[in-house]
C-alpha positions in Angstrom: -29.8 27.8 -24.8 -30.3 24.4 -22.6 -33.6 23.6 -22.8 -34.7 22.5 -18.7 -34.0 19.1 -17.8 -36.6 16.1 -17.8 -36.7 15.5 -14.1 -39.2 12.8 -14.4 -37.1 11.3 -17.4 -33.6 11.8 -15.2 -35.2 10.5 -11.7 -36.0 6.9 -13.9 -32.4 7.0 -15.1 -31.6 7.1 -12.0 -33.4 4.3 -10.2 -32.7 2.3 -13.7 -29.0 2.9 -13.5 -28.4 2.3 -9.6 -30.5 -0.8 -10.1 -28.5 -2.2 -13.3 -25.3 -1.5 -11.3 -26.9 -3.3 -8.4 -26.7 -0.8 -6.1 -28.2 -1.3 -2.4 -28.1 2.4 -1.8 -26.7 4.8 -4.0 -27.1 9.3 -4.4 -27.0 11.4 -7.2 -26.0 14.9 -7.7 -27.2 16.9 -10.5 -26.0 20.7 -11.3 -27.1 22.9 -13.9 -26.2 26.4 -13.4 -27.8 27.7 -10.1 -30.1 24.9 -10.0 -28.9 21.4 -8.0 -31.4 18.6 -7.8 -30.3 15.4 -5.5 -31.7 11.8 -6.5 -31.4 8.6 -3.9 -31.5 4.9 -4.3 -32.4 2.1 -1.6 -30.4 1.5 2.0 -27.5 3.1 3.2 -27.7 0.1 5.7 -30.0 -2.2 6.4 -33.2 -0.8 7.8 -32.0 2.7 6.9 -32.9 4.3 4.0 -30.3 6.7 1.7 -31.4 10.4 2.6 -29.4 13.4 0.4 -27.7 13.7 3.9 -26.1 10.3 4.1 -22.8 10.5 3.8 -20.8 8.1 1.3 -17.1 7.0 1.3 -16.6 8.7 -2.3 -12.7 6.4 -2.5 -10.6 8.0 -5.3 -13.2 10.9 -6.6 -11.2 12.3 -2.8 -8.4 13.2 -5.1 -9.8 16.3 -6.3 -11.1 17.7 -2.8 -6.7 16.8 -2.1 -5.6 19.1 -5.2 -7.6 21.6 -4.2 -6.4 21.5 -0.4 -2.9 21.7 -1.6 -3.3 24.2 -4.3 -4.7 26.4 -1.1 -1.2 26.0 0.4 0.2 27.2 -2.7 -1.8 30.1 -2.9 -1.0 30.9 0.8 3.0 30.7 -0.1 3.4 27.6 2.1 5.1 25.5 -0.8 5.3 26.2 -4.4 3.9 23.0 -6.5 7.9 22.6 -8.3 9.1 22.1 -4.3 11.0 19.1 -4.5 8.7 16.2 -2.5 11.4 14.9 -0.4 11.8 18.1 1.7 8.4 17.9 3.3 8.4 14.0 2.8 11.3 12.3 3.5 10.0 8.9 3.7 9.0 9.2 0.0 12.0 7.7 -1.9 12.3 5.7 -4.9 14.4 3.4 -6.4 15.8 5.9 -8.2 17.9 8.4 -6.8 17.4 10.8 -8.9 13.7 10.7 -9.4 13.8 10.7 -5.5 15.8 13.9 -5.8 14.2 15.8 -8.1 10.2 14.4 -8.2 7.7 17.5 -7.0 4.5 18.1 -5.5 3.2 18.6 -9.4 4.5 15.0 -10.3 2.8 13.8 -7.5 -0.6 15.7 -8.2 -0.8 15.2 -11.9 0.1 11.1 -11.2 3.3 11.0 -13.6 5.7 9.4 -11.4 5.6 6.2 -12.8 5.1 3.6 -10.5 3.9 0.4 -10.5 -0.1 -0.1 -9.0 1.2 -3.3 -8.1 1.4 -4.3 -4.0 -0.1 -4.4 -0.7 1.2 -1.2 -0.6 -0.7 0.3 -3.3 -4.0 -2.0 -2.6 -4.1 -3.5 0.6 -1.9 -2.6 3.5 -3.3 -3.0 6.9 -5.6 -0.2 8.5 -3.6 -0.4 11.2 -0.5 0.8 9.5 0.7 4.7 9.6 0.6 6.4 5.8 4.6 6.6 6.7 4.9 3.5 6.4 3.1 2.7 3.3 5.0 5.2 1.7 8.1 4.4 2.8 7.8 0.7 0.6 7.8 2.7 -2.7 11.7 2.5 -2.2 11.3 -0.9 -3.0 9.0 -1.2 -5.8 9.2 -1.1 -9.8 8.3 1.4 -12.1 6.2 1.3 -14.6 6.5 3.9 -17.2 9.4 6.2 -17.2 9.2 9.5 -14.4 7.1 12.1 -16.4 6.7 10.3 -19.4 3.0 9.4 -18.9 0.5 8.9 -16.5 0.9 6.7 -14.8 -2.1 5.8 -11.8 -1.1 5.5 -8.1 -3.0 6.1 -4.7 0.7 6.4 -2.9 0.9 9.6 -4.6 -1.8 11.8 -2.8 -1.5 10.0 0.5 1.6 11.7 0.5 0.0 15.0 -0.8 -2.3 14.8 2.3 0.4 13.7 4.7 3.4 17.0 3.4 -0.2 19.3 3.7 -1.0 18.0 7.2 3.0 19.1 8.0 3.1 22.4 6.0 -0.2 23.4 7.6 0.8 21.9 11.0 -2.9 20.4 11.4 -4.5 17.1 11.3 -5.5 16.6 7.2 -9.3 16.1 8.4 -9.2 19.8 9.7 -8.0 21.3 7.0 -10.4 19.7 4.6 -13.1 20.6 6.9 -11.6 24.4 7.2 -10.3 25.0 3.5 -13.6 23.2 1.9 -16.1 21.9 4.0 -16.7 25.0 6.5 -16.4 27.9 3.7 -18.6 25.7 1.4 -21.2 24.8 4.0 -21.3 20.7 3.3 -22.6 20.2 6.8 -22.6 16.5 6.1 -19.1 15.4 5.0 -15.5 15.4 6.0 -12.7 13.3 5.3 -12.2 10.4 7.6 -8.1 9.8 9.1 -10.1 7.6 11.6 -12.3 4.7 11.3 -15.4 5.5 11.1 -17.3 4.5 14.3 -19.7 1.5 13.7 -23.3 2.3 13.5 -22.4 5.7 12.1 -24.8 7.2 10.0 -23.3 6.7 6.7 -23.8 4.7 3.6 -22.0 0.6 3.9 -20.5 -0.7 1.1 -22.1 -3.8 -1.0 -21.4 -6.5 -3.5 -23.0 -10.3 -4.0 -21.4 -12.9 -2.2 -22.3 -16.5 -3.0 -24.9 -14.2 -5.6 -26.9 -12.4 -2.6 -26.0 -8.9 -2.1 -24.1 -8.5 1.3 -22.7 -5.7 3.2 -19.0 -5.4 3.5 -16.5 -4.2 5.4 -14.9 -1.4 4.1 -11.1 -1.9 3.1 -10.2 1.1 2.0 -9.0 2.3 5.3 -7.4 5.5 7.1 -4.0 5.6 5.8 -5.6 5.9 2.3 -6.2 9.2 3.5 -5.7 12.0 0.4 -6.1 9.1 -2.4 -9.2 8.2 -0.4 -11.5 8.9 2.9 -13.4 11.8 1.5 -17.3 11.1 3.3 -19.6 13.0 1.1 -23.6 13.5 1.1 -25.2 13.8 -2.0 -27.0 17.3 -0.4 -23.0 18.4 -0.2 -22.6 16.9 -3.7 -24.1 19.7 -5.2 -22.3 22.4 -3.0 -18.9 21.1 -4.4 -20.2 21.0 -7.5 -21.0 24.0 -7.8 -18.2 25.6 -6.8 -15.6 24.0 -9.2 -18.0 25.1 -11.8 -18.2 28.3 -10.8 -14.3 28.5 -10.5 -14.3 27.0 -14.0 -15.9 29.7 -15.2 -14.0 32.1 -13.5 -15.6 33.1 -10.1 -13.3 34.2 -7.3 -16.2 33.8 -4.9 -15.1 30.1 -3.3 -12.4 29.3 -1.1 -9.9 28.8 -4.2 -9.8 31.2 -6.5 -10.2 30.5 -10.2 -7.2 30.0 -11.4 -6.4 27.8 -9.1 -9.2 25.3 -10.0 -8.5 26.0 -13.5 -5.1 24.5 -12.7 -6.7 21.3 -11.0 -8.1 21.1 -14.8 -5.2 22.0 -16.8 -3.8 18.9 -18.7 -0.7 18.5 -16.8 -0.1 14.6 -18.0 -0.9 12.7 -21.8 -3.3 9.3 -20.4 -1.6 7.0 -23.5 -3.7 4.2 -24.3 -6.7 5.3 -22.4 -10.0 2.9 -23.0 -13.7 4.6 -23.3 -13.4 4.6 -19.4 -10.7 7.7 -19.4 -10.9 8.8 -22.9 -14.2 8.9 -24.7 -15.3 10.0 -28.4 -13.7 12.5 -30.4 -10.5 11.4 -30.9 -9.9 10.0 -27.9 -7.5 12.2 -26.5 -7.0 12.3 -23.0 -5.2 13.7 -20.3 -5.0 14.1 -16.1 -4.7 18.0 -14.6 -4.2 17.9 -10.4 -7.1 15.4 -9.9 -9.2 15.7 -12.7 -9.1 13.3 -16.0 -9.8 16.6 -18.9 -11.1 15.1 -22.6 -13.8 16.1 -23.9 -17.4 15.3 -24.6 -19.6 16.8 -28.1 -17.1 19.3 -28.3 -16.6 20.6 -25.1 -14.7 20.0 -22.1 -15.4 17.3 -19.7 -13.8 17.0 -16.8 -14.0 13.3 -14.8 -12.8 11.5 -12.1 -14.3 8.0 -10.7 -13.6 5.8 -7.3 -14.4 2.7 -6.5 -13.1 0.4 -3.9 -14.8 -3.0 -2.5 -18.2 -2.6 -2.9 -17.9 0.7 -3.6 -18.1 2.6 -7.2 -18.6 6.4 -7.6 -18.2 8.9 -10.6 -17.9 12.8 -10.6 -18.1 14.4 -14.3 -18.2 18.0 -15.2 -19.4 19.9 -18.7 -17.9 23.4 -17.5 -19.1 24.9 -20.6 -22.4 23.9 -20.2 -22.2 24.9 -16.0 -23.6 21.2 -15.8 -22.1 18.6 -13.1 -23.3 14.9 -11.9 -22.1 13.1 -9.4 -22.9 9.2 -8.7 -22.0 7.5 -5.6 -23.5 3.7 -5.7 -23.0 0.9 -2.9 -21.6 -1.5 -5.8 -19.4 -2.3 -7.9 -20.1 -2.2 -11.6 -18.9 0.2 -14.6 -22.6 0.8 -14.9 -22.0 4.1 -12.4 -19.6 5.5 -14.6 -21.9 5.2 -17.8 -25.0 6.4 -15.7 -22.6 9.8 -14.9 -22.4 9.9 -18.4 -26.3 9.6 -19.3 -27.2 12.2 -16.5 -24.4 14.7 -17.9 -26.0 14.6 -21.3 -29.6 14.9 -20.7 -28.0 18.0 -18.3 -26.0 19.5 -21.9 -29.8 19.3 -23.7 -27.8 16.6 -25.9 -29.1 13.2 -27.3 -28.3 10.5 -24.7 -26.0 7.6 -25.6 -26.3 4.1 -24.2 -22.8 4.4 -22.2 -23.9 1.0 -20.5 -22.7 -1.4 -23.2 -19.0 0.4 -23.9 -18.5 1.0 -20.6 -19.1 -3.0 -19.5 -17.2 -4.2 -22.8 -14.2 -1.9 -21.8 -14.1 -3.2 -18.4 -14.5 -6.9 -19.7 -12.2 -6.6 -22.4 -9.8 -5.1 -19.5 -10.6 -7.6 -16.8 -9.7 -10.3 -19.7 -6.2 -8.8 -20.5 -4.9 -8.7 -17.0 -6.4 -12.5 -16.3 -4.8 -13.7 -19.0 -1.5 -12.3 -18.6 -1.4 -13.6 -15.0 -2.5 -16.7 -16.5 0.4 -16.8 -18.7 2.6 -16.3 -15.8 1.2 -19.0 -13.8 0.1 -21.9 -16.4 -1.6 -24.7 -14.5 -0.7 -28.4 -15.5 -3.8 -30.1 -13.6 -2.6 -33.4 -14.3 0.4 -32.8 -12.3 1.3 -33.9 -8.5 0.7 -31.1 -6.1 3.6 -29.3 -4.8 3.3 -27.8 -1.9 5.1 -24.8 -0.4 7.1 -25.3 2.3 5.9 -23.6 5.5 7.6 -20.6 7.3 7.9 -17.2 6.9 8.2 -15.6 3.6 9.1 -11.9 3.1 10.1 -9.3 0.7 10.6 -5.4 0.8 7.1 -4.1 -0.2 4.8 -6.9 1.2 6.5 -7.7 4.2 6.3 -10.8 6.1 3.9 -13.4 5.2 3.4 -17.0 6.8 2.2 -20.4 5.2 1.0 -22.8 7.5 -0.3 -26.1 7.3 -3.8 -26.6 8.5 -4.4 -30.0 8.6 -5.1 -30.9 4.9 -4.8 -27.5 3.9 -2.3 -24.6 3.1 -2.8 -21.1 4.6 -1.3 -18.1 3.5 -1.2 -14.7 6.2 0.7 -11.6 5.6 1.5 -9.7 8.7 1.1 -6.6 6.9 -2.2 -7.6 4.4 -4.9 -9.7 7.2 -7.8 -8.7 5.1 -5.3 -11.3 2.9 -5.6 -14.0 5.1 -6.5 -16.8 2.3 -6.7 -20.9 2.0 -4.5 -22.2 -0.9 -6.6 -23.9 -3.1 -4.0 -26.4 -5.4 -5.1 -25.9 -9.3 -2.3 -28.3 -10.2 1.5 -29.3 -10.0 3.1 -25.7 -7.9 0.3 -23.4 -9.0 -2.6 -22.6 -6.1 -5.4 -20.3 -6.0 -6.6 -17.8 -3.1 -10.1 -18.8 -1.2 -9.9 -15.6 1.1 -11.3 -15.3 4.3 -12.4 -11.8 4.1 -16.6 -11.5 2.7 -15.0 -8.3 0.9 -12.8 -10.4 -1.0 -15.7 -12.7 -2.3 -14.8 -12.9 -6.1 -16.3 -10.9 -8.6 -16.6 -10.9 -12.5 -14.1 -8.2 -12.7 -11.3 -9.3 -10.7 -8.1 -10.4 -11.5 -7.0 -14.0 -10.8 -4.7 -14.4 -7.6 -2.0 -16.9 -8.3 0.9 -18.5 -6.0 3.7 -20.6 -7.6 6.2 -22.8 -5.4 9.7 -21.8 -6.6 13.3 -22.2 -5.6 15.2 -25.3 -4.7 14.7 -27.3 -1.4 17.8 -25.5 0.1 16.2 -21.8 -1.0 12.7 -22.0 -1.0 10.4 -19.0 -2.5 7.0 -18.0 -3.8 5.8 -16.5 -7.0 2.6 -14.6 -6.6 0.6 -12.8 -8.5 -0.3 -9.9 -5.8 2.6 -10.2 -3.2 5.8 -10.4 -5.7 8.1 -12.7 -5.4 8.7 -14.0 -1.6 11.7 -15.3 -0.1 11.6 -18.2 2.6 13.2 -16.2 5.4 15.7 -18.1 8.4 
């Protein structure tokens, strides 16, 4: 028997963890059996305070509100999950033909395709682009582990989910999340978002310090993230989801998806290989990804995760199905904090001692954030006593980033990709052909986490290129 939760005890978690993650609004969702409890944090935007009805963009913990849309499809005999992608989704090629040929629906939804996260068209494509065309780059861009060796992570992979269930169904995807979830669930206050959102919408704004004072940012996560991303949700509606997967978990037929079609979405489908604390936790630290659900395990029993973050943005659904007990933590910052918090409030919900998830969390993070700088680093070693060599201006281009122009501004060098604005950087020389991005974009303000952008001046005067660390390699176009 779980003994009733502390609710005084949980609601200073709360305000403790939000706060250490320096949130300026965040929600939590709490469910333990039949009973749901909603917590909230500081301003959705300025002047206006979080309510359990404010809506937050909820970025990658969308992917399981996708699964479950598509596993509707496949309950309603529209597609089978082993239907070969391409026939719905032409535009999704690879490299390889064969992987092209024979990749499913289930590779896609259980993220064991194998390709690389790196690219604007993985990160940072322009809102203005159609989710065609994003997809149609990944034609042109490496793999990273062998097809269905691994998991391997990518957002390219449930934008085209959404975009083959928006042509099966022959409806916009924001109508059939709001008709196969939203509607038969009753979350009055969330929907997922193909559009931009209209400015001065009531809903949560994402935050993180610039120059050290907490700023609102633009959101770049924009609408042809849809399916990897876009999911609005209210902590009130929090619970509602919630509680349904639970449910489902333990075998209710009651919600729109029937149970075993949830208990799919949580059926290890994909081996997470070298996971950190942040997939894989105690125990062993086995780990492994259903249809849009991490599945490990947590004091013996199954716990079921999925986090999202994006600029300014960090969120973090977890689920004890054993135990009927389910958080959810949306925050308006960006800190591994969130995901230790999920943690924290999932424990006290199982009755079990609670574990300072903080200080693992942050070290896995830093220790992460400290691999990837250095290997950049290593790829683009500075020589500061060297004489500055400048790239030549034009227009640079390759298959997956597109064009990109450097430009001379008096003293300084600018860098634009057509396809990337939110890109839009000044050069910054760090010595001899290596140079640093000072982006124009308040979203892009650096943070303690993120990975160094580098630019190298390569090639000979008569074929003149760029190394960089974000765009690949760039060739001077004629």
């Amino acid at each position: 028997m779980i003994r009733p939760p502390d609710l005084a005890r949980i609601g200073d978690d709360v305000e403790r963890g939000l706060a250490a993650a320096g949130a300026c609004g965040g929600a939590v969702a709490l469910v333990l059996g039949d009973r749901v409890w909603t917590f909230v944090h500081g301003e959705a935007q300025p002047g206006r305070r979080v309510t359990p009805s404010t809506p937050f963009h909820v970025c990658s913990c969308s992917k399981p509100f996708t699964a479950a849309v598509f596993s509707q499809l496949v309950q309603d005999g529209a597609v089978a999950w082993d239907t070969p992608v391409h026939t719905v989704v032409p535009e999704f090629e690879f490299g390889d033909p064969w992987v092209s040929a024979h990749c499913t629906f289930r590779d896609l939804a259980s993220l064991r395709v194998g390709l690389t996260r790196a690219g604007i068209a993985e990160w940072g494509i322009g809102q203005n682009l159609s989710r065609e065309i994003r997809l149609v780059r990944a034609r042109h861009m490496d793999f990273a582990a062998p097809f269905r060796d691994r998991f391997s992570y990518s957002n390219l992979c449930y934008i085209a989910l959404s975009l083959a269930a928006e042509r099966l169904a022959g409806k916009p995807y924001p109508d059939l999340v709001q008709d196969l979830i939203c509607t038969p669930l009753g979350l009055a206050d969330s929907y997922s978002a193909g559009f931009a959102v209209e400015p001065g919408a009531d809903v949560a704004l994402p935050c993180l310090p610039v120059s050290g004072v907490p700023t609102r940012v633009r959101d770049l996560t924009g609408p042809n993230s849809e399916g990897s991303a876009r999911i609005y949700l209210s902590a009130r509606d929090a619970t509602g989801w919630l509680r349904f997967l639970l449910a489902a978990l333990g075998g209710s037929d009651a919600g729109p998806l029937p149970s075993m079609a949830v208990q799919a979405m949580a059926t290890p489908h994909t081996m997470v290989r070298d996971a950190d604390i942040r997939l894989a936790l105690q125990e062993g630290g086995a780990c492994a990804y259903g249809m849009g659900l991490f599945v490990t395990r947590l004091h013996g029993q199954r716990l079921l995760r999925h986090g999202g973050g994006g600029r300014g943005w960090r969120h973090a659904t977890a689920l004890a199905p054993d135990a009927r007990a389910g958080v959810m933590v949306m925050a308006a910052a960006e800190s591994p904090a969130v995901d230790a918090l999920a943690l924290q409030l999932l424990e006290a919900l199982m009755g079990e001692t609670a574990h300072d998830w903080g200080t693992p969390f942050a070290q896995a993070a830093a220790v992460a954030a400290a691999a990837e700088r250095d290997a950049i680093e290593a790829l683009f070693p500075v020589d500061p006593g060297a004489p500055i060599s400048s790239p030549v201006t034009g227009r640079y281009a390759n298959p997956v980033t597109g064009e990109v122009r450097i430009s001379a501004d008096g003293s300084r060098m600018r860098i634009v990709p057509a396809d990337a604005p939110d890109f839009a950087a000044t050069l910054r020389p760090l010595g001899g052909a290596v140079f640093d991005f000072a982006f124009d974009e308040p979203a892009l303000a650096p943070q303690p986490l993120d990975p160094p952008f580098r630019l190298r001046v390569a090639g000979g005067p008569a074929s003149p290129a760029l190394e960089t660390s974000y765009f690949g390699r760039l060739v001077r176009m004629t």
